[in-house]
N, C-alpha and C positions, 0 to 999 in steps of 0.2 A: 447175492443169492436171490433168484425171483420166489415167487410165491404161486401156487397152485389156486388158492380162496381166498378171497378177500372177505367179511364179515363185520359189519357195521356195530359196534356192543354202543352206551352209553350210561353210563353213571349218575345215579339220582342219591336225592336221599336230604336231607335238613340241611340246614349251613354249620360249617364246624365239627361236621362226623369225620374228615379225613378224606374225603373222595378224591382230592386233588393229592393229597398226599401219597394214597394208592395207588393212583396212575404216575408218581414222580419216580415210585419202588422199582413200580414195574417197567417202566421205562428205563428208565436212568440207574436204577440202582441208587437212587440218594436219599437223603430223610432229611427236612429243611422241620427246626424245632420251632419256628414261625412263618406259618405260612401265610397269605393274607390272601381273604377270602375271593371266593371266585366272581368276574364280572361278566355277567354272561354268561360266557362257554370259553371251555380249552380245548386243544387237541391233540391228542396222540398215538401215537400208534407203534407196532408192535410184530414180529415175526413169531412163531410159533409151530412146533411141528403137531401132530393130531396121529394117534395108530400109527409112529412109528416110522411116518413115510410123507404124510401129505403135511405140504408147507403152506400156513395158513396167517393172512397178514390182516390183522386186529386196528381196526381202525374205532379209536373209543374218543369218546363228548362226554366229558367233564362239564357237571353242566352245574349253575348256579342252584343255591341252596334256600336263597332268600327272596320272600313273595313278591318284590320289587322287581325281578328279572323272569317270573314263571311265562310270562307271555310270551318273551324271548327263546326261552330253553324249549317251551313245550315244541316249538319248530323242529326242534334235532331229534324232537321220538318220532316221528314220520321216519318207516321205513327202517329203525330199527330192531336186528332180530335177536339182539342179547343185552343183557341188561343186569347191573350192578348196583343191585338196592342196597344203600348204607346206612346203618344204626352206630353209635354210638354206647357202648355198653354199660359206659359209666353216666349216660345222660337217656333214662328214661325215658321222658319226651319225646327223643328221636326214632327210640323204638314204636311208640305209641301214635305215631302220625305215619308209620308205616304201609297202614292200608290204605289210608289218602295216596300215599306215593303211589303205591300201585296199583289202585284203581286210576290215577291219572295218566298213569303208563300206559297202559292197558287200550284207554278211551282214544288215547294220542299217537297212540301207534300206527297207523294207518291199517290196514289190512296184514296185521303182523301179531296181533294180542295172541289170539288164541295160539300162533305156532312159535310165540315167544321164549326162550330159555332164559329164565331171571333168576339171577343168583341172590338170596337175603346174606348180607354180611355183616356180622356183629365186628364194625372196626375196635380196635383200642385194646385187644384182649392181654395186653401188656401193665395194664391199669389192675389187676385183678383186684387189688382191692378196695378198688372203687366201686367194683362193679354194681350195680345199680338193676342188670338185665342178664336173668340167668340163660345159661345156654340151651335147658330145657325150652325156657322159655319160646326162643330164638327157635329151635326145631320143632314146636309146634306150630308155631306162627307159616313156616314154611310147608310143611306137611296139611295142613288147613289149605292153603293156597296154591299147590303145587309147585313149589319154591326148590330150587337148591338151596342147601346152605351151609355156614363154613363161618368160622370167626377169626379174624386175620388182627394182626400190627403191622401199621404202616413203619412203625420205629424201626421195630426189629425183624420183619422180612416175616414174620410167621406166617405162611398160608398165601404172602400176597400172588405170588407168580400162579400157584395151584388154583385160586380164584378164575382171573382171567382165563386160564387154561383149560379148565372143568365148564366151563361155559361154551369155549369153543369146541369140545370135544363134544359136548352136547348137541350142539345146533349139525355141527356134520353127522352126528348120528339121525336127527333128524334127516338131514339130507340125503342120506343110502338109506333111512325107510321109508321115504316117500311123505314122510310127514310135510316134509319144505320142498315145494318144487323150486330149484334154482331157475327155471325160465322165468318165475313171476317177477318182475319188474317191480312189485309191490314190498320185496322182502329185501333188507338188506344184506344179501351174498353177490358173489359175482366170479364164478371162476374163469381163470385166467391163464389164456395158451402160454405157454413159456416158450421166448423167442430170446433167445441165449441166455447169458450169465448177467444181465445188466439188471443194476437195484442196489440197494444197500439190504444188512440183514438186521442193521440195530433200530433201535425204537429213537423216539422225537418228540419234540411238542412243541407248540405254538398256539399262542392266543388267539382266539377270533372273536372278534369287535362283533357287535350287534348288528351293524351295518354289512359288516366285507365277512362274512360265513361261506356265504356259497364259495366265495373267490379263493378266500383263502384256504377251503377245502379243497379246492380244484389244484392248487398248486401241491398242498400234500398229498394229492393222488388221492382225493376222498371218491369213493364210491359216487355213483349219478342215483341213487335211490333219498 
């Protein structure tokens, strides 16, 4: 099945809140109870309908969580226009370095901060009582910042699909109000003539090495933003 929009998201957030995990749900449908931590960037991507009608194809960067790779990731918020900040419910801290993430978002996004749609996600909500970060909490923090937000398990599927989903429904409602112009080259969208029935409609992933990003994006049909 082709796609209609392409739409560039990426995933931040501490190391060991689930980020990889989220996109393994959502992609794949799977839940790996050890996962090991991200190097770099990963990538995946995703089909999606939007209103009903428009087929929109989610291309997301999993991106490393640890200060040793930040040099590396900040590359992949260039040009991205949606965005999956992750906390950790049962690990405070993660919540607490939250506006670091996103004021770094924000800085490194190329010409894309202000018309950015970023989702706050309290991963883990399966842990309830561990929890560590109430969900009050979590919707202030987002209403403060103009955040969406949602608290999701990667374990048990709670929220994760509606996550990705509510983000891209988001940025194309930008897009019919004129908030995102799709001509700008600076924004990660791209819509896409459809010339027959070629494509797959399931999701993927693949590593990209710190070196081979662009390349190996270009092979998964990553957006040129």
């Amino acid at each position: 099945m082709s796609h209609d929009l392409l739409i560039k998201l990426i995933v931040i957030g501490n190391t060991s809140v689930g980020k990889s995990c989220l996109l393994l749900q959502f992609t794949d449908k799977r839940f790996l109870p050890l996962h090991n931590s991200t190097i770099g960037v990963e990538f995946g991507s995703k089909l999606v309908t939007v209103q009903d009608q428009v087929r929109v194809k989610l291309q997301i960067w999993d991106t490393a969580g640890q200060e040793t790779f930040r040099s590396i990731t900040r590359s992949y918020y260039r040009g991205a226009i949606g965005a999956l900040l992750v906390y950790d419910i049962t690990r405070r801290e993660s919540f607490m370095h939250a506006e670091r993430w996103l004021s770094e978002l924000r800085e490194n996004a190329s010409g894309c901060g202000e018309k950015m749609v970023i989702m706050l996600v309290g991963n883990k909500c399966d842990r309830e009582g561990r929890r560590a970060v109430s969900r009050e909490e979590g919707e202030a923090f987002a209403r403060e910042h103009g955040l969406l937000f949602t608290e999701t398990s990667a374990k048990t599927r709670v929220n994760v699909d509606e996550a990705f989903v509510r983000v891209a429904e988001a940025v194309y409602e930008k897009i019919e109000t004129g908030v995102i112009d799709p001509a700008d080259e600076s924004v990660g969208i791209r819509f896409v003539q459809r010339a027959g029935r070629g494509g797959g409609a399931g999701g993927g992933r693949v590593a990209v090495g710190a070196r081979g990003g662009g390349e190996e994006a270009e092979k998964a049909g990553s957006c040129a933003c």
